[in-house]
C-alpha angles and dihedrals in degrees: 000000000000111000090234124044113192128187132197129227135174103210113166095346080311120114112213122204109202131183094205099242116165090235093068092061085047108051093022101237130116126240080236139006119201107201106175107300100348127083119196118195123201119235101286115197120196098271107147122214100269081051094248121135126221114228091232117094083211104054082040089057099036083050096047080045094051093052091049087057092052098050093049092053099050085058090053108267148112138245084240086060090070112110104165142021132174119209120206110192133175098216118036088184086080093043085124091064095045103044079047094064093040090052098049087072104027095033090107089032093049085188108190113270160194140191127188141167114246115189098243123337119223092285123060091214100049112097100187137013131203137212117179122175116208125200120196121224124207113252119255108259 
């Protein structure tokens, strides 16, 4: 069974990816909204599939990391695609950890980025959550 199960919806000329967290339905957002060029992804903490949180702030972010890939690429983009992403933490003093794990997989990308202290994010247990926005160039003919 695959860690991260996306699925796809058209919704008003947007396609949607959810995850099918409970929390979507909820709250009313997508994990991802595809409008056009341009891929928006929601603020994704390190929750793995059974709902269970490492105690590392770095397998927290390379899995909220992993999730946001996943969720780019079922609407139709690229990791490289990735222009932005905005890091929430709940402890800036292991910001190094966390900006480690964020640049293993966006060191050659060098998307723009930010990274703040929140006071606490919507589970007690996550440490850090992403977003991260995609636009999708044209190839070169």
């Amino acid at each position: 069974m695959p860690e991260t199960e996306i699925t796809v919806s058209e919704w008003g000329g947007r396609r949607r990816a959810s995850t099918g967290r409970k929390w979507e339905a909820i709250v009313g957002y997508s994990r991802a909204v595809r409008a056009g060029n341009t891929i928006s992804v929601t603020g994704t903490v390190g929750v793995r599939a059974d709902g269970s949180y490492d105690k590392s702030a770095a397998a927290q972010t390379r899995r909220a990391l992993s999730v946001i890939r996943a969720a780019i690429e079922a609407l139709g983009g690229r990791l490289e695609d990735v222009v932005r992403t905005r890091i929430y933490v709940t402890d800036i003093s292991i910001w190094e950890e966390i900006g480690r794990a964020h640049a293993e997989l966006f060191g050659k990308i060098r998307p723009a980025t930010t990274m703040v202290e929140v006071r606490r994010l919507v589970d007690a247990e996550a440490l850090v959550e992403i977003e991260a926005d995609a636009i999708i160039l044209e190839s070169p003919a």
